[in-house]
C-alpha positions in Angstrom: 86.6 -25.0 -6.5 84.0 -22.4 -6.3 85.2 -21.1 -9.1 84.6 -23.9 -11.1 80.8 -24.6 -9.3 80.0 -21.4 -10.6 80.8 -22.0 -13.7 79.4 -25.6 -14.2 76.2 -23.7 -13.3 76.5 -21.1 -15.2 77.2 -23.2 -18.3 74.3 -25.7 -17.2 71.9 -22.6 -16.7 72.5 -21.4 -20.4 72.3 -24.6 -21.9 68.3 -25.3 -19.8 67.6 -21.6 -21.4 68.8 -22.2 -24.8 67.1 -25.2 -25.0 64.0 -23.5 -24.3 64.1 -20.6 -26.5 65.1 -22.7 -29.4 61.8 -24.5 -29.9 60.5 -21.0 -30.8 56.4 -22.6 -31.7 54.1 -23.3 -28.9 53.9 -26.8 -28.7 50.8 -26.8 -28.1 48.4 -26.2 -31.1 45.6 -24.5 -29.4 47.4 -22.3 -27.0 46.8 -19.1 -29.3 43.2 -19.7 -28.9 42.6 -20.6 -25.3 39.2 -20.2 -23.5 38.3 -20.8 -20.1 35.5 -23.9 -20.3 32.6 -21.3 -18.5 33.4 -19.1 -21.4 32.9 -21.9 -24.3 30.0 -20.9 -25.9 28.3 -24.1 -26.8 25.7 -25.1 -29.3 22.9 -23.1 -27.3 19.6 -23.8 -29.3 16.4 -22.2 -27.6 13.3 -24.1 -27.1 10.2 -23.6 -29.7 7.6 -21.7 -28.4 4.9 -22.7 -30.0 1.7 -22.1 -28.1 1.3 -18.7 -25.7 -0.3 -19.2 -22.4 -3.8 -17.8 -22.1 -4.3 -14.0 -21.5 -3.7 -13.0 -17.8 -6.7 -12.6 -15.6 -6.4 -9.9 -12.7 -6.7 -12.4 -10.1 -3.2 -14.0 -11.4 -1.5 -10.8 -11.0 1.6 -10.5 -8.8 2.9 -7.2 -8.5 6.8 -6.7 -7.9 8.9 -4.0 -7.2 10.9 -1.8 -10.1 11.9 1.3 -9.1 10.9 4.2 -6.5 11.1 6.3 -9.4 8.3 5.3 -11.8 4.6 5.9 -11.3 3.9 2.5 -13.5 3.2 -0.7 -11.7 4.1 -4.1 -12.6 3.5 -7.6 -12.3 3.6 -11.0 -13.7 0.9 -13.3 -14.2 1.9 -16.3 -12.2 0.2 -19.1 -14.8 2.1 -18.2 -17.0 5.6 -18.4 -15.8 7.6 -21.5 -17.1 11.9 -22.3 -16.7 12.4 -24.0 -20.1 15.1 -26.4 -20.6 17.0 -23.9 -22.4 17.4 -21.8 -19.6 15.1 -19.1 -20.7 12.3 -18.1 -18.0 9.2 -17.1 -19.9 6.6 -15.2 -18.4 3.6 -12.8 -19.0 4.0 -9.0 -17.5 1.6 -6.7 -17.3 2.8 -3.1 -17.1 0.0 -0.1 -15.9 0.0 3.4 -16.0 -1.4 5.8 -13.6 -4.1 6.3 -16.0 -5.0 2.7 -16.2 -3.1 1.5 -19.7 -1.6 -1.4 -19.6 0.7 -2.9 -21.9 0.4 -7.0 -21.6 3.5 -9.0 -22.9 4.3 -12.4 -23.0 8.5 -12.7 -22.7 11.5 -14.4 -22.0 14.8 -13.9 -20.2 18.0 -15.8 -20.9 20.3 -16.2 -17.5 23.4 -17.3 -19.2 23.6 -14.0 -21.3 21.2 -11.4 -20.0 19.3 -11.1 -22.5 15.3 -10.9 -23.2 13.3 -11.4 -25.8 9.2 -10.7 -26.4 7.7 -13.7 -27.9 4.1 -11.4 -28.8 2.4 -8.6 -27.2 -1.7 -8.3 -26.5 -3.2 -7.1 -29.7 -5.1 -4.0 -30.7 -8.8 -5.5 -30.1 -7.3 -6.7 -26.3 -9.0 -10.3 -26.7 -5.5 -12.6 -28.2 -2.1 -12.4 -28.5 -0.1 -10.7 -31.7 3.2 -12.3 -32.7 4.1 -9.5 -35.2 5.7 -7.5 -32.9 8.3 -10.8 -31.4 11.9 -9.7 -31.3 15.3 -11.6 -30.9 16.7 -11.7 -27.8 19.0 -8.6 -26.7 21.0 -6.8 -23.9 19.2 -6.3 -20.7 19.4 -2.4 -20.3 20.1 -1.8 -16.1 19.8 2.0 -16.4 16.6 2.7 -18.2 14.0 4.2 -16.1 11.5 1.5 -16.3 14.5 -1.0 -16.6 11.6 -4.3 -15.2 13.4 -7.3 -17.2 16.9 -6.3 -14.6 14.8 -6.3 -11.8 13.5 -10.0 -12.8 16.5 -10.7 -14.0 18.5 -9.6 -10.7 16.0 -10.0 -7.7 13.8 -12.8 -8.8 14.5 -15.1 -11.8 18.2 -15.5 -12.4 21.4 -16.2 -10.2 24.7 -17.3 -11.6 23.6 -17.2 -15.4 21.1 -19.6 -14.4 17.1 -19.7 -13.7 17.0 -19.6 -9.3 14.8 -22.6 -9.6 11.7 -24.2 -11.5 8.8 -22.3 -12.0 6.7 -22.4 -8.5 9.7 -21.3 -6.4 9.9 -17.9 -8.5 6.4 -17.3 -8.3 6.5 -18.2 -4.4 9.9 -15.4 -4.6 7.7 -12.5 -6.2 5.0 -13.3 -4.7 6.3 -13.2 -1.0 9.0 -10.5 -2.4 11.9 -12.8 -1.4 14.4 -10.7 -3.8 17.7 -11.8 -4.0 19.3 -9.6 -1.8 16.9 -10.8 1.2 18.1 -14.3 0.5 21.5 -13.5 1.9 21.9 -13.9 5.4 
């Protein structure tokens, strides 16, 4: 009798297995091409940026915090930070030297992808904005000496591939240096 249990199952067991091999196709169409929904990259189409905010004045400035390892200083002009609809955080920085230099830039960073982009750069004659020099957006670099759009990106302006709020709680963030990493109790 065991025998002949063992060999029902055996037979039955063979049968499930052949059954399953002999389909041989997927039967499902897509399964070759699966992606996880948060990996779908959509139809992302960034917002026009048509007009630039004015030129930062001094008393907008608020500094933040790159590197110990940098004599420049930085800071973001807080009338000019906006969280677009996009996703993109767009902001003036203002980057000095120990000689007094400054290099003024009016820029964007993308949560979802880590990426930034400059939308124009102060101009030779220091009185307007110069569009010529606008790139597309690319790769945050983390190790670069002077590597200010990661800390934005990281401490103040993105979490989770997207913006940490609207535009007054990141200024209230650099302003009162409430990084990320302070957040976390």
């Amino acid at each position: 009798m065991k025998a002949l249990a063992l060999v029902v199952a055996c037979v039955a067991t063979g049968a499930l297995l052949a059954g399953c091999s002999s389909a041989g196709k997927p039967t499902n169409q897509d399964d070759s091409t699966f992606v996880y929904l948060l990996d779908r990259k959509g139809n992302w189409v960034e917002n026009k940026v048509d007009t630039l905010p004015p030129l930062p004045q001094d008393s907008s400035l608020l500094p933040f915090e790159v590197s110990g390892n940098t004599p420049l200083q930085f800071a973001i002009d807080r009338n000019s930070l906006s969280v677009g609809t996009d996703g993109v955080v767009r902001y003036t920085v203002v980057v000095t030297s120990p000689s007094g230099a400054r290099n003024v830039n009016y820029e964007g960073i993308r949560c979802d992808t880590y990426e930034w982009r400059l939308y124009a750069g102060l101009n030779a004659d220091h009185d307007d904005w110069d569009r010529t020099v606008a790139n597309e957006f690319s790769r945050i670099e983390n190790g670069a000496l002077n590597a200010y759009h990661a800390a934005l990106y990281q401490d103040y302006m993105c979490a989770n591939k997207i913006p940490t709020g609207n535009a007054q709680q990141i200024v209230e963030n650099i302003r009162y240096k409430r990084t990320a990493t302070s957040l976390v109790h």
